[in-house]
N, C-alpha and C positions, 0 to 999 in steps of 0.2 A: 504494500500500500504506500504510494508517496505521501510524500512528510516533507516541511520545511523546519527549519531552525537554527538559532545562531549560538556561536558558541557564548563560554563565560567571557564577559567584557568585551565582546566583539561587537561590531558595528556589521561584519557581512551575515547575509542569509545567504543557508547553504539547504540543497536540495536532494532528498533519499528515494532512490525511486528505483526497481526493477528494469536493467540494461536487456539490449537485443539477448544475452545469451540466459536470462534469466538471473541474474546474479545481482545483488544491493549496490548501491555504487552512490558515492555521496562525491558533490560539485558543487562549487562555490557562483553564485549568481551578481547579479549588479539589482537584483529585486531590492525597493525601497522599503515596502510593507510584507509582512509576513503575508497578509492572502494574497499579494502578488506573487509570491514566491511558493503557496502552497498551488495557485492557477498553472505555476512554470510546471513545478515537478509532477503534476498530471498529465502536462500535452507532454511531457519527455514520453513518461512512463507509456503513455498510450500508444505513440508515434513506435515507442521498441516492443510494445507487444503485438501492433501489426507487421516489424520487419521479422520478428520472431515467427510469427504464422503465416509468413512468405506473403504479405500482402501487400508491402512495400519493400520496396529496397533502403538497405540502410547508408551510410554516406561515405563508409569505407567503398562498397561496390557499384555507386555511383559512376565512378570514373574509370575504372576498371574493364578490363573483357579476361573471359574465360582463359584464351591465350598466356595474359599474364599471370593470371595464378597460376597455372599448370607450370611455367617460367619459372614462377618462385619456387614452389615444392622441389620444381630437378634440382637448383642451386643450392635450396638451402635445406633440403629436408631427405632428398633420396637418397639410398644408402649409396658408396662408390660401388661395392660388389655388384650394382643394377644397374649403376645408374648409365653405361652406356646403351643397354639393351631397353631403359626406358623411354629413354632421351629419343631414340629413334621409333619405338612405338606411338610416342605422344607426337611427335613431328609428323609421323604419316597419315596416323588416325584421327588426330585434335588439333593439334597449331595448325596443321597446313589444311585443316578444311574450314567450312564453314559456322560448326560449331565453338571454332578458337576466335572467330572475329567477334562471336558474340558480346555483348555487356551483360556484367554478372544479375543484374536485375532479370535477364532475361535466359538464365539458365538453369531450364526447369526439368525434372524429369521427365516432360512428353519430347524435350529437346536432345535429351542425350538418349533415349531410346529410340529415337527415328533416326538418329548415325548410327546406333549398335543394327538394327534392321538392316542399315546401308552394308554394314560388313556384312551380315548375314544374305544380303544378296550379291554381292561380292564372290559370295563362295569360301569366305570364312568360316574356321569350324564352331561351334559352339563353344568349346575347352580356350581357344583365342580369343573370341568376345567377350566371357565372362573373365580372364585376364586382364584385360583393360578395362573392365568393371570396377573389379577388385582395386588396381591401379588408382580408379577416379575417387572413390571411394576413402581409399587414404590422402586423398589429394583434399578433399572437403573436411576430412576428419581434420589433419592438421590445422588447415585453414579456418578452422572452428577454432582451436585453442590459440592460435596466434590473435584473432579478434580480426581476422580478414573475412571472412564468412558468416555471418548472424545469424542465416538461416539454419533449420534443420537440413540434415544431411539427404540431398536428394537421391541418391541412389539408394536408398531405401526402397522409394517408390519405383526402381527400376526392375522389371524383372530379370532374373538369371535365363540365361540359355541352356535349352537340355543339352548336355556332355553324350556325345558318343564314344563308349570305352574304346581307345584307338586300340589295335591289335599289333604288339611291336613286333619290329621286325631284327630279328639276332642271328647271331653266325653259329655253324656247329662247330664242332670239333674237328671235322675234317676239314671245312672250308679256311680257320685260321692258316695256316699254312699257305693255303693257296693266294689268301690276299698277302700278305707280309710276303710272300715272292712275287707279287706282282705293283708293289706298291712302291712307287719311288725312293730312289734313296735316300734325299731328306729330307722323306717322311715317315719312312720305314718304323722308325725307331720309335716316332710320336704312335704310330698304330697299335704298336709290341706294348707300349708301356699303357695303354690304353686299355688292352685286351688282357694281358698278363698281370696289370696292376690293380685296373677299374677306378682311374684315375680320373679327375675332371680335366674339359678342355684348360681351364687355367692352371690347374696344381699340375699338368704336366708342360705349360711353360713355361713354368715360375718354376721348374728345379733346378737349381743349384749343384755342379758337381759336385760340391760340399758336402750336398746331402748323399751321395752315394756310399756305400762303404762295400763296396763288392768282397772285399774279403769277409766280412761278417755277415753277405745276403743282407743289406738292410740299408733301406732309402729312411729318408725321413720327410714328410710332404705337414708344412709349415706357411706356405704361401699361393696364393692364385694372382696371376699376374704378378704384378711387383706391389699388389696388397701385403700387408705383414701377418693375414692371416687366411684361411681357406673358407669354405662354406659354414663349417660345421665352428666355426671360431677358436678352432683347438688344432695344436700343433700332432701329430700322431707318426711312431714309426711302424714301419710296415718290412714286413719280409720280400723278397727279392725272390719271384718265381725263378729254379733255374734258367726253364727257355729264354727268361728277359736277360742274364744276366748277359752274353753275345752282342746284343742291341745297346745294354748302358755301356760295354765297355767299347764298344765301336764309336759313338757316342762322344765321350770321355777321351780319347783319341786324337777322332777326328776332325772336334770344335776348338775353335780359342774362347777364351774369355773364361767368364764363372758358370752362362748362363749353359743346358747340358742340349735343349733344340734350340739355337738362336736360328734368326732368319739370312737370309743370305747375307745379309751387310754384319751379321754379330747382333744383332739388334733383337730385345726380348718379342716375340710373336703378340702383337696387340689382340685386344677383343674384334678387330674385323677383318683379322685373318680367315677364311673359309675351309676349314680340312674337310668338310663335308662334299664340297665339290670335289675334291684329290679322292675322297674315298670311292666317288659314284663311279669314276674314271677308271681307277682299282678292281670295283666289282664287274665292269664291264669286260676288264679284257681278264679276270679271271674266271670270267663266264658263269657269274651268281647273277643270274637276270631271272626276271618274270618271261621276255620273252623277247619279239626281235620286230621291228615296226619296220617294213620294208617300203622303201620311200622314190616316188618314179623324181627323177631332178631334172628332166628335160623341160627347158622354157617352154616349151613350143605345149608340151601336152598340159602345162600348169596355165598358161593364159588360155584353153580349149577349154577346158572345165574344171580346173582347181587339180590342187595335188592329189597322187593317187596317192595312199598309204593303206597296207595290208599289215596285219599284225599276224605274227607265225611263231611259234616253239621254237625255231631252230633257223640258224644262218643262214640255210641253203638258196642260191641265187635263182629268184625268179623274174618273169617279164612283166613289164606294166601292160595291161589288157588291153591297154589303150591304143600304146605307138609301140608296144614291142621293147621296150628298151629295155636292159637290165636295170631292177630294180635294188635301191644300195641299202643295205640291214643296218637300222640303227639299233644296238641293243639299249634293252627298258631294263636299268639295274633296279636289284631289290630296293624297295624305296627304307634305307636305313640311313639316318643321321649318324654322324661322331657319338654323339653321348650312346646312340643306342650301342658303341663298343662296349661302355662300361655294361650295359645291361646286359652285352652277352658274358663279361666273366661273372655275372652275379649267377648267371641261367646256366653256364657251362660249371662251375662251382658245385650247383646244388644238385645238378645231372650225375655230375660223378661222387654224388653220395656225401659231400661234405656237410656235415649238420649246419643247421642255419644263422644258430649263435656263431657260430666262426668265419661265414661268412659275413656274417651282420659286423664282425668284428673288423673283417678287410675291406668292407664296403663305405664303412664308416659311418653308419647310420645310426640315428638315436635308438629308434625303434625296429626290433625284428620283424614288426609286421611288414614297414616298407623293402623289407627286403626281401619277402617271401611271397607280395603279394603285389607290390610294382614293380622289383625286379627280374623273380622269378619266372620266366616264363616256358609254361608248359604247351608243346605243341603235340601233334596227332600220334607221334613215335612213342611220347612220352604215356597218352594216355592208353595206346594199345598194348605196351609194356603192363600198364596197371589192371587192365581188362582182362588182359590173359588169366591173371593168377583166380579164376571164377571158377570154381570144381569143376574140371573134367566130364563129360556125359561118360555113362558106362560104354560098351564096346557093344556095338547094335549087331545080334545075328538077320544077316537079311534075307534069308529064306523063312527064318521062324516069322518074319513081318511080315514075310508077302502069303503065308500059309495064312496068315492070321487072318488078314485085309479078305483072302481072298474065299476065306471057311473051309478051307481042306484041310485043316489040322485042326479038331476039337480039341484038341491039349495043349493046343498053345498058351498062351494069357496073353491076352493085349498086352502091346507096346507099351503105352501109361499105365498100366498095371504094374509091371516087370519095374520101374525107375522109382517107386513106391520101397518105404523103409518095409520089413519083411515084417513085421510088425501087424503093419494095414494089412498087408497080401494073406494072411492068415485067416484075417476074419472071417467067421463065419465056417470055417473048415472042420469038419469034428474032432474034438479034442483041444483043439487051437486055442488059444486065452484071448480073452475078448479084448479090446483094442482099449476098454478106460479099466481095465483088471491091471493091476501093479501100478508103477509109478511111472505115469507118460510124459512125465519131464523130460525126459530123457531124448523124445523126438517133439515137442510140441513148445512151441514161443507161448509166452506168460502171456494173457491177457490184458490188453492197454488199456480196458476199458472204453476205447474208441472202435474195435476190428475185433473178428472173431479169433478165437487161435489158431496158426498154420501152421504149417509144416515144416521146421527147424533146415536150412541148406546145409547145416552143421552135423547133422546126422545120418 
């Protein structure tokens, strides 16, 4: 409730009144009379409970656009570990569109969810717009506690996008080899410590021959980029797979300086280095593709009616149907990023049996579950392995079936009969003990109280 009043022995009236963020806030006025100055702390208080319920704008965001808050939060507020991958998010999707020229008065959530719409027809995936949600999100949050922002946080009223759980894509066992021999040579090394380590794109820029200690197998990963500290904000040493150990010391070697992959000039590999391209390059000519896009390149039949392009399994040269010409195979590599190396040593790890706390241990993860359950991944090999172990059928005589089927053997017993514990097959036979005489625990599942009792696969 606003309130006027002046202090002991003072001549000013001073004015109590509920600010845009909800919060008491006492200001000194030039009011002569006390109900001038209880008439001032009304029209305050009034004027910030409507910037408060977004019904006016307040005077910090009078002058402002959307563009420059977002500006502020990169400079002064995003982490460095993000901030170049921000920087370039907010540039493509917000400064540089239409929604960064706006004035903060007029950015409301019917405003940012018709650009998130924009991505989403775009051909953005849902898991990418709700990123830059989340992004906008802390961008209002701070801008709230700094007192740039009065209003409530409009992405509230924004909706999330449904997530489609993407299906990763990782290397086996056998195909390692085949890319680390076909991968350049300096990159070779960046792949090996990738896949052998499960290392991020920056902790394996940021090593240091320092860290190595190949006679005792043991790196020590302390840094990303030339940050002083990695993802997880803790220094950790780690064991040296044999295989990698070839790679660091070729490595060690081969480079000058401290830094163990610099870039051609010596110089640490920045955040807009791409290995992700080097690796596509990689899976191509080591022939881990989905398949092979065969493309006609004659001018002549491309201005007739557009390019031909056939998609096939396999290289083999065929004609454009058009003009005849041989058509050229572009191979479609497995669509794998870099990071998904580390995924494949977390998947290649728990394939060959290693229990998950120890890989949770080299992965470096707080939590077991992210590493049994984002990075493990299970494909069709993995679950026919686990199908198999389903008890055996008995060994079917096939004349006693077709006697059966066909009723020229009264003594046969139906096939469903015969797969029945000898228990059931009894019943009814003379002499034979009735099927609930003794204790039928023994082949029969406890009642759930939901389903009737069946017939135990364990017996």
């Amino acid at each position: 409730m606003a309130s006027a009043y002046r202090k002991k022995n003072g001549t000013t009236w001073y004015i109590r009144f509920k600010d845009e963020t909800g919060k008491f806030r006492s200001e000194a006025t030039k009011a002569l009379t006390k109900t001038e100055a209880k008439l001032l702390a009304k029209e305050v208080e009034d004027r910030a409970e409507r910037v408060r319920r977004g019904l006016a704008p307040s005077l910090q965001e009078s002058d402002g656009t959307f563009k420059d808050l977002c500006s502020w939060w990169l400079d002064e507020w995003c982490p460095a570990s993000s901030a170049y991958r921000e920087r370039k998010r907010l540039e493509r999707h917000v400064l540089g569109q239409k929604l960064g020229e706006l004035p903060l008065r007029l950015v409301t959530p019917i405003a940012i969810d018709a650009r998130l719409r924009e991505m989403e027809k775009d051909g953005l995936s849902g898991t990418y717009v709700n990123g830059l949600r989340r992004v906008l999100s802390t961008v209002f949050t701070r801008a709230r506690r700094a007192g740039k922002w009065a209003r409530s946080n409009p992405i509230v009223d924004v909706p999330t996008r449904r997530e489609e759980k993407r299906a990763y894509a990782t290397l086996r066992a056998e195909e390692v080899p085949l890319v680390l021999g076909n991968a350049p040579t300096e990159w070779r090394g960046v792949f090996a410590t990738a896949l052998y380590g499960g290392l991020r794109k920056g902790e394996i820029f940021g090593l240091r021959k320092a860290d190595i200690d190949i006679d005792r197998r043991v790196m020590i990963v302390a840094r990303s980029y030339d940050r002083a500290t990695t993802k997880g904000k803790r220094a950790e040493a780690l064991p040296i797979a044999e295989p990698l150990v070839p790679f660091l010391q070729e490595a060690i070697d081969s480079t000058r300086g401290e830094l163990l992959f610099p870039d051609a000039e010596g110089k640490m590999r920045g955040e807009e280095s791409d290995p992700q391209k080097v690796l596509r390059r990689t899976l191509a000519r080591a022939g881990i593709v989905e398949g092979y896009d065969h493309v006609c390149r004659r001018s002549s039949c491309i201005a007739a009616g557009g390019q031909h392009v056939e998609r096939h399994p396999d290289a083999v040269q065929r004609r454009c149907p058009k003009c005849r010409m041989l058509l050229w195979p572009k191979a479609i590599p497995r669509p794998l990023r870099f990071h998904d190396l580390r995924h494949s040593a977390a998947t290649l790890l728990l394939r060959a049996g290693v229990d998950p706390h120890r890989v949770q241990r080299i992965m470096r993860h707080r939590d077991v579950r992210t590493t049994t359950a984002i990075y493990g991944h299970l494909d069709v090999e993995d679950l026919r392995e686990a199908i198999n172990r389903l008890p055996a059928l008995p060994e079917v005589d096939v004349e006693l079936v077709a006697a059966t089927v066909t009723g020229t053997d009264d003594r046969a017993e139906p096939f469903a009969t015969r797969l029945l514990p000898d228990v059931v097959r009894a019943k009814g036979k003379a002499g034979a003990p009735s099927v609930t005489s003794g204790n039928p625990a023994s082949f029969l599942e406890r009642e759930t109280g939901f389903e009737p009792a069946t017939l135990s696969l364990g017996s």
